[in-house]
N, C-alpha and C positions, 0 to 999 in steps of 0.2 A: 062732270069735268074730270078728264084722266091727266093724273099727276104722273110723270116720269123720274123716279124715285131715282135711278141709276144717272141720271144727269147732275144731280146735285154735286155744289162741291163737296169737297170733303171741308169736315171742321178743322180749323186751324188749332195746334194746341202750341201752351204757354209753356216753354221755358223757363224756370228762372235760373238764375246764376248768384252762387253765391260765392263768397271770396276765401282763398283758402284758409283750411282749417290754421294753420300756423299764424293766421293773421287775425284771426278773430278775439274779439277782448271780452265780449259778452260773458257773461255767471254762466248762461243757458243759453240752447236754441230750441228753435221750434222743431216740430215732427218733418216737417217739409229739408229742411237745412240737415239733420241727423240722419234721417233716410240717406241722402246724398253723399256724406261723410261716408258715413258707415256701409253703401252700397247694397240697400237694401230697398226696398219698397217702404212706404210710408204704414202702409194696413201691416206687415208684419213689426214695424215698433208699436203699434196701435195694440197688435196682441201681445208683444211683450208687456207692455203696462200693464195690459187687464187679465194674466196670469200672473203675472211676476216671477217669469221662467227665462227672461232673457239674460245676457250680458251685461245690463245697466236697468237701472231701475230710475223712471224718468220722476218730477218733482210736479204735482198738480197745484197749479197756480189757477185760482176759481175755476175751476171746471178741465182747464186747457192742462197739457202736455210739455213739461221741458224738459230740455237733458242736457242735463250737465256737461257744459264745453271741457271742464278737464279730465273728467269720465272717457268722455270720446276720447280728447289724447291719449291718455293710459291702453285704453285698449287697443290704438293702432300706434301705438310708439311714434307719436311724432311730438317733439317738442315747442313749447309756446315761443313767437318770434320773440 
């Protein structure tokens, strides 16, 4: 049986949305939310953490990734609402 590979859809991918940085009350966010902020891919904060050469240095919570919400502000000059 021949499969036509080229007819497939394409995968749908997920957006999320998050709410602006001046509005967020959280200590920390995740790698997915700080990528966004910051304007970066998520795999390059993944290797700031595990050289510790970046701009911010994130907070290991069991195992996982945070970064400091007032970190982020500082380094893009936006102040908390």
């Amino acid at each position: 049986m021949h499969i036509n590979y080229l007819r497939c859809k394409p995968m749908k991918t997920v957006t999320a949305t998050f709410p602006p940085l001046e509005s967020v009350t959280r200590p920390a966010v995740d790698t997915a939310a700080a990528a966004y902020y910051l304007n970066r891919k998520q795999q390059t904060l993944r290797g700031w953490a595990c050289l510790e050469n970046g701009p911010l240095r994130p907070i290991r919570i069991s195992g996982r990734l945070a970064w400091p919400t007032q970190k982020i502000r500082e380094l893009l000059g936006v102040a908390p609402a």
